[in-house]
Steps between C-alpha positions, in 0.01 A plus 500: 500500500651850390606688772268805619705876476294717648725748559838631323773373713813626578793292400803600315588588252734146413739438284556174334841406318423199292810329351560359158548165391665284218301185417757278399311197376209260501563124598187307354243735265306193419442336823616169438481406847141701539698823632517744263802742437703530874725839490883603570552843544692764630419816704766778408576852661432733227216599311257502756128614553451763719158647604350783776159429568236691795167494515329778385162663415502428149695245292800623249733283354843727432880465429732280258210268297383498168149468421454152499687510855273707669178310323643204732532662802174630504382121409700382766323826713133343418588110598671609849168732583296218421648245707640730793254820514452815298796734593688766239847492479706783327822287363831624373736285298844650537634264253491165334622325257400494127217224479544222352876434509497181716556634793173453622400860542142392461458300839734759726244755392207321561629382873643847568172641412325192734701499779495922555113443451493240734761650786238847481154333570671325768458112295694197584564370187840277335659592208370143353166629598519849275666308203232296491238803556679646226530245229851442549720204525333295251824304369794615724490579861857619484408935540266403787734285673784769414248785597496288839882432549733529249790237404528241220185351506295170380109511469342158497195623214190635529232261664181374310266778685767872502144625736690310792842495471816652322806246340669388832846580566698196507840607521695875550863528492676859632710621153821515562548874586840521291332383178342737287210508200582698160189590346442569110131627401432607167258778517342498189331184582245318752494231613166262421220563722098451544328367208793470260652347806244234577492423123861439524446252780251345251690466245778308639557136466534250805759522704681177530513352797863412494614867461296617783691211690824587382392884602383375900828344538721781357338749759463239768864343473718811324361836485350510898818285642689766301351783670490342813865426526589808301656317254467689154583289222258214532240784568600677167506135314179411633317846459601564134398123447155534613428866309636342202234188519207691597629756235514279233102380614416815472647640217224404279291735647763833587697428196816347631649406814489896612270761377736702414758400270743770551437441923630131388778601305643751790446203768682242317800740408533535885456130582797419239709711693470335850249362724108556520212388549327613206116531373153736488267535737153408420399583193774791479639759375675497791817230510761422703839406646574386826853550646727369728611861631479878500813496347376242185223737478649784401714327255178332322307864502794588339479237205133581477531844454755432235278242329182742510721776386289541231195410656362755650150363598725278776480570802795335728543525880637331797294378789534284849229227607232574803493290757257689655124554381311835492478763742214701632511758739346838573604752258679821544256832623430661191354863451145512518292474238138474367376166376195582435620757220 
């Protein structure tokens, strides 16, 4: 039953930092043992969601969000009245990522938004609980379990009924806090999503069931024993494997093993040239390299920048991993000002 507002209450303003993740690969998109898909992924520091929200006479949606971004919100606005009680928020997004990139900007918004809505009527509710609220978390449960607490993580898919429960975290590793994550987005491009994205899904053949084995046991017995024991070159092997498989399944569908040819091209010039873990993150633009050190960081940004030299729709940048989820806490006084202008 929603709950009752009868008056406006005063909490806040809050703040919610959302992080950014890098989905790093499905294990089984056919469910050939009845479980479909089953998530790695990465939460990174960098690239982050960051929102203000009070409560306030009158609703406004403001800040750094196209069109389509604040049409969301203000879906998200309508599902969270309906199940929690009709109360106006006035919400700021100081930034966010470009959507659509594969770094799950989508879901960080949508539990910024539900968790600032939530902590200012005074609801109990989980993060699990808002994705599900909020439509999100259909295949992957890795930005809701990052959104919780950070880390290399390991989803185990969604359930049969999402109304109930999110994919269950089955394993989380700390990332090493000397490795680091070169990034490589093309920005003329997005990456699949909605409709065409669902069509894509369609459209793919089955998954064999011996690749999604051979993908279970190169997370479960390389790339997480790897992380775990911080020891970087079976990680790299057994990262780069997997995006290249589940590449290669989708490639049909994003037209090659990365979206973005000339995001491939830079990658592999830097993984010729030493060690990395190497691949795209969901559907892309967005790929990436994973390092052993600062130091081998700087050294592959440096043969990317030379590679996209004349490339200038590349972006290329350095971050670390997260090993901690989001934060939310009250923001900052602010001048005063009218929300019901």
């Amino acid at each position: 039953m929603p709950l009752q507002l009868h008056r406006l209450q005063q909490r806040g303003p809050i703040t919610v930092d959302a992080p950014a993740r890098l989905h790093l690969g499905f294990l089984d998109p056919n469910a050939s043992l009845g479980r479909a898909f089953g998530s790695l992924g990465l939460v990174i520091d960098g690239y982050g969601t960051r929102i203000d929200a009070r409560l306030a006479e009158r609703e406004r949606i403001d800040g750094a969000l196209s069109d389509a971004e604040r049409e969301r919100i203000a879906l998200c606005l309508e599902r969270l009245q309906a199940a929690y009680g009709p109360a106006s928020l006035a919400i700021d997004v100081v930034h966010a990522p470009r959507p659509h990139t594969g770094l799950g900007s989508g879901t960080q918004l949508a539990l910024a938004v539900g968790t600032a809505f939530a902590r200012l009527v005074g609801q109990p509710a989980s993060s699990a609980e808002i994705a599900a609220l909020l439509g999100r978390g259909a295949r992957s449960g890795i930005g809701i379990l990052g959104f919780d607490c950070g880390g290399l993580l390991l989803d185990g898919g969604p359930p049969g009924d999402l109304r109930q429960s999110a994919p269950p975290l089955l394993a989380r590793q700390p990332f090493p806090e000397q490795w680091r994550v070169l990034l490589v987005s093309d920005n003329r491009i997005e990456g699949l999503h909605g409709a065409d994205e669902r069509r894509a899904l369609a459209s793919l053949a089955p998954f064999p069931q011996r690749l999604a084995a051979h993908l279970c046991h190169l997370v479960l017995m390389q790339i997480l024993p790897g992380a775990a024991e911080h020891n970087f070159a079976p990680f790299a092997r057994g990262l780069t494997e997997l995006q290249q498989t589940i590449g290669e399944y989708f490639a049909s569908a994003q037209g090659g093993v990365f979206a973005s040819p000339d995001v491939e091209r830079v990658l592999r010039a830097v993984a010729a040239e030493r060690t990395a873990g190497i691949g795209q993150t969901s559907w892309g633009p967005t790929g990436f390299a994973v390092l052993a050190s600062e130091r081998e960081a700087e050294r592959a940004l440096a043969t990317a920048r030379a590679a996209a030299q004349t490339l200038p729709h590349l972006e290329c940048c350095v971050v670390a991993g997260r090993n901690s989820g989001a934060t939310i806490r009250n923001a900052e006084a602010r001048a005063p000002r009218s929300d019901a202008a």
